[in-house]
N, C-alpha and C positions, 0 to 999 in steps of 0.2 A: 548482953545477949551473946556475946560472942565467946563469954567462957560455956556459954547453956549449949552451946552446938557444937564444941569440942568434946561435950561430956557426952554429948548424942553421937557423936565420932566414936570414942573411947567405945562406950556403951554396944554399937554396931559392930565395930571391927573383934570386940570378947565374942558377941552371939555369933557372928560368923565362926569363929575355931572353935565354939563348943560344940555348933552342927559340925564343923566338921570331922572333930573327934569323936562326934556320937556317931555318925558314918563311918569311920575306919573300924570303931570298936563294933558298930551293931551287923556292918557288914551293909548291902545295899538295900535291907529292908525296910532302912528308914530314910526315906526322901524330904 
């Protein structure tokens, strides 16, 4: 179990910098 919530770490902290580069590049119209 403890590898399965590392990969849900991993997995969280990608989706974060992909919004975040979809907001730099889309500009503020995507929240």
């Amino acid at each position: 179990m403890k590898a399965a919530g590392r990969y849900v770490t991993i997995f969280f902290l990608y989706f974060l910098i992909l919004l975040f580069y979809a907001r730099r590049s889309c500009g503020e119209a995507v929240v």
